[in-house]
N, C-alpha and C positions, 0 to 999 in steps of 0.2 A: 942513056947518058944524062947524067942530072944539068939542070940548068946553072950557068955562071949566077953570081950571089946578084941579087937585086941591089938596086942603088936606089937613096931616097928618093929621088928625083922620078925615076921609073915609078915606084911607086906612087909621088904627087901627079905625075902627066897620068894614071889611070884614075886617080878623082878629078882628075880635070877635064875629062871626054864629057860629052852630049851626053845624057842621062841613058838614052835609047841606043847609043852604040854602047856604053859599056855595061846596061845588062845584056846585051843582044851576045858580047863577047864572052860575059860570063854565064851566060845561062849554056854555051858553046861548049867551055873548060867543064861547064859539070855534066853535062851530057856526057863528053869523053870519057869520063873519071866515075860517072853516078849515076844510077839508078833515080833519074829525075823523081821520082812519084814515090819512093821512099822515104821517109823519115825514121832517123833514129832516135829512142824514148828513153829518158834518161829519167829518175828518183831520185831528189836528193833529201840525207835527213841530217838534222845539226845532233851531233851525238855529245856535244859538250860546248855548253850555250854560255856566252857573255864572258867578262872580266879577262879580255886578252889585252897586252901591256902594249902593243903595239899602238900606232896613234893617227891609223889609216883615215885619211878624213872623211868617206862615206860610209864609213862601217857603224852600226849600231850597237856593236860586240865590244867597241874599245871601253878599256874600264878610265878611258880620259873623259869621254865624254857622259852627259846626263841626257839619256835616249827613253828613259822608263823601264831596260831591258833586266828580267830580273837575272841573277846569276845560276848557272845551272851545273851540279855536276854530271858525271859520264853517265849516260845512260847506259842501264842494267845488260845486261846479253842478249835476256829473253823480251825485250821491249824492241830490241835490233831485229833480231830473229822474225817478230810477228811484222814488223814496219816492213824487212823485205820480204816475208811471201806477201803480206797485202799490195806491196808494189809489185810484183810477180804476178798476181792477178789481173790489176789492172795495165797490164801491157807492157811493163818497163821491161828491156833487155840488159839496161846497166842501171845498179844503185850502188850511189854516193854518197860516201858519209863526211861531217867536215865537222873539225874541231878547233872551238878560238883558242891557237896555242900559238907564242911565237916562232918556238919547236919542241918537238916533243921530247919525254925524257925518255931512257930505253924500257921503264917500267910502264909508263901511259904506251908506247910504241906495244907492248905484248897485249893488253888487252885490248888495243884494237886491232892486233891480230888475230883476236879470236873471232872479232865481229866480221874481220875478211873471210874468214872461214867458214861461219854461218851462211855471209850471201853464197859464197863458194856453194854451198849445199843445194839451194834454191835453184841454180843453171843457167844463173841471170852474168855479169862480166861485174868486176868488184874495182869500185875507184875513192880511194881517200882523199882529202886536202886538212893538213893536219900542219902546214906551217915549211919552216924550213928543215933538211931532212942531213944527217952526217953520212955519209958512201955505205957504214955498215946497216945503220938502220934501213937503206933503199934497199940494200940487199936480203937484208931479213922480210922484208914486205914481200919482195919478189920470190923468196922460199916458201913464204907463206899463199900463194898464189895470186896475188892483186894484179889486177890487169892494165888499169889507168890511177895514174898521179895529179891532182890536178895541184897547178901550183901556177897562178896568173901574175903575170908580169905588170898589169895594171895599164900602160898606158906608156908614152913615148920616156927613154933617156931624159930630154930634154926638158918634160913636165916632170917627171916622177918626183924632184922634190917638194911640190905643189900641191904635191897630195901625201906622201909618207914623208916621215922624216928617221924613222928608226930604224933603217933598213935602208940597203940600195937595190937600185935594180941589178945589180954585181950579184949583189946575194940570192936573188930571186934567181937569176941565170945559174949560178952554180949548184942549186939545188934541182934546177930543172938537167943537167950535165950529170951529178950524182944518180938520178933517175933513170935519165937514159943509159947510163956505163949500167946499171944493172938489169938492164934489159926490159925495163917496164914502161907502158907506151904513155904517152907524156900527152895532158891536157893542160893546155894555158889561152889564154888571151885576155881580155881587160874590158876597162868598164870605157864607154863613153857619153859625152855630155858633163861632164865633170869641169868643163872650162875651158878643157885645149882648144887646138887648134887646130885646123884640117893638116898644117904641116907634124903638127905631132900624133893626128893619126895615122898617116902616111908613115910617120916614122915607128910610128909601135906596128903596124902590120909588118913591116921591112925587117925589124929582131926578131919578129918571132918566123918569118921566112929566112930566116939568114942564119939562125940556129945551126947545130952542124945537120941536124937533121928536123926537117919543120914538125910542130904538133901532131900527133895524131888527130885531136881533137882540138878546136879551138872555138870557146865560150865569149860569145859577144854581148857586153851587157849592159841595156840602157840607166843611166843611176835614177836610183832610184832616194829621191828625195827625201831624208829621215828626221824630222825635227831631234832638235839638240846636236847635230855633228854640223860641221864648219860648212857641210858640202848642201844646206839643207832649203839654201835659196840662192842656188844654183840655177839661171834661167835652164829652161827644158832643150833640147838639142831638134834642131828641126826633125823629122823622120826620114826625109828625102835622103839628109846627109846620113843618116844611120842605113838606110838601104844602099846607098852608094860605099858603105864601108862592107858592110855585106859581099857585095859584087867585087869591092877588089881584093877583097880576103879568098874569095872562090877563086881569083885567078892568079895570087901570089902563093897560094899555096892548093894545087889542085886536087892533090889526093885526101885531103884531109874533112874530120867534117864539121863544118860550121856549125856552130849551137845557138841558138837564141833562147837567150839565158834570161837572168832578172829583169824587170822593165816590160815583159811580155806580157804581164796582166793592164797593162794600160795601154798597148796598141790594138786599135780595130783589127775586125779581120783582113781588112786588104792590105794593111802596110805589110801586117804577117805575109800574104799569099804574096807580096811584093818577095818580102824579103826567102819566099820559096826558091821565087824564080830567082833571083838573085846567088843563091847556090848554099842557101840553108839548107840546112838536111838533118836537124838534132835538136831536139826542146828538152825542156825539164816539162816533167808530165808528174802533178802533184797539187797539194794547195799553198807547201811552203817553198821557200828556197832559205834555208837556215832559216832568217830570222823575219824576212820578208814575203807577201802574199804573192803567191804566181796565179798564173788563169786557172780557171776550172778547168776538171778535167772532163764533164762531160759536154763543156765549151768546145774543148781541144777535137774530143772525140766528135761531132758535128762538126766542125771546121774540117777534117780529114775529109768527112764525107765527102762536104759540098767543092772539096779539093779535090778529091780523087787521089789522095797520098795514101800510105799506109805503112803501119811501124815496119822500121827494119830490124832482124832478127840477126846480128853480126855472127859472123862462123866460129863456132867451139861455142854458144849460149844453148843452153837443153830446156828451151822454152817449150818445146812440144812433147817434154816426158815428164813424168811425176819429181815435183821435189825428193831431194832425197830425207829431207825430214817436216814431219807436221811441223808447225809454230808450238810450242806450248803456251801457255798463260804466263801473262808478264808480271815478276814480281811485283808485290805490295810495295 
């Protein structure tokens, strides 16, 4: 029996507990639901960099702002192809491709369906973020085999104007609805330290728990400071409060798996190991995330150790059998 829809409130009184009852409650919720000592390893690569019209104020990619970012078009097939077997070796079970688009057109939508079908071949789980998406396109993705959508909501109703202006969080929801009607598992969550407020994070965990159905995956991500966009002397957000969002995101939404996304290359290893026990369970594992530097991976891989975590391998990934194609050499 699913649980009655959370209320803000419910969610603000679970940032409001003693720091030690409410990891103590969520470390509880992920035991139930998780393989505590697992971590799922996620690669992401930007397959089409810069000049998006959108005017998201932390983003580096927006062609409003003056970041240094040069413009890039789609990357070739065979340049996708070698990036996911080399994420393939290096331990990824899903790789992620993301395009600065505001939405894609049905002809950009086919040729990154072939790039779906390349990971497809490798045995790794295949997830885009490519803007906002129309009911046939979600459906075409999902013919084409894709597994996860990621498409992040950013941050509470309440702030969202604070930070986007060209788009609502309206549209952001209905393309995450489109996703789900065609049966493909839905990745969202948002950035924080952006300025809000504890009550608007309470209030962005509560939408994306109040969905008809919660995220499969949900991406938590510290901003990460970019000279030239609006967001770029933005004071930093304590970590306590970011491990305390960690914690009530593990018990708003319990089956699902928390990811510590961008902003991981500038935390120690203990807030990390903090935000373990707090009911993280999914990193990007690489040196970029699109356009920004994530931690090393043989950081990562050390950190596991001295954790005692280990990648999880999600059921239908053919991580312990031969790709089904070599990489060829990427064009010239």
């Amino acid at each position: 029996m699913s649980r009655p829809a959370w209320s803000k409130q419910e969610a603000l009184d679970l940032f409001e507990k003693p720091f030690n009852d409410l990891l103590f409650q969520a470390q509880q919720v992920h035991r139930e639901h998780h393989d505590p000592n697992a971590v799922q390893v996620s690669t992401l690569l930007s397959i089409k960099t810069g000049a998006c019209p959108e005017d998201c104020s932390y983003c580096s990619q927006s062609a409003r702002y003056d970041t240094g970012l040069e413009r890039e078009r789609l990357l070739p097939l065979d340049e996708v192809r070698t990036a996911a077997h080399r994420a393939r070796e290096k331990g990824a079970s899903r790789f992620c491709m993301g395009a600065a688009w505001r939405n894609p057109t049905d002809r950009q939508l086919e040729n990154v369906i072939d790039m779906v079908r390349v990971v497809k071949e490798t045995g790794m789980e295949a997830c885009v973020t490519l803007g906002m998406l129309k009911p046939a396109q979600a459906q075409r993705l999902k013919e084409a085999g894709l597994d996860y959508y990621n498409h992040n909501i950013d941050t509470s109703a309440e702030f969202y104007d604070q930070v986007i202006t060209t788009r609502s969080i309206e549209d952001r929801i209905e393309t995450l609805d489109h996703v789900r009607d065609a049966g493909i598992n839905v990745c969202s969550g948002g950035i924080l330290g952006m300025g809000e407020s504890r009550e608007d994070r309470a209030s962005f965990l509560n939408t994306l728990a109040n969905l008809k159905q919660p995220p499969e995956s949900v991406p938590l991500n510290m901003l990460v400071r970019i000279p030239g966009t609006p967001m770029a002397d933005v004071p930093a957000l304590d970590p306590i409060e970011f491990i305390r969002t960690v914690a009530v995101a593990r018990i708003m939404m319990p089956d699902s798996h928390v990811r510590l996304s961008a902003g991981r290359e500038g935390m120690s290893e203990a807030i990390q190991a903090w935000c373990f026990f707090a009911g993280a369970n999914s990193i990007f594992y690489g040196e970029k995330l699109l356009t920004a530097d994530n931690a090393d991976a043989a950081e990562d891989e050390a950190m596991f150790a001295k954790l005692g975590l280990t990648p999880l391998v999600p059921e239908g990934c053919r991580l312990d059998e031969p790709a089904d194609s070599e990489p060829r050499s990427v064009s010239a």
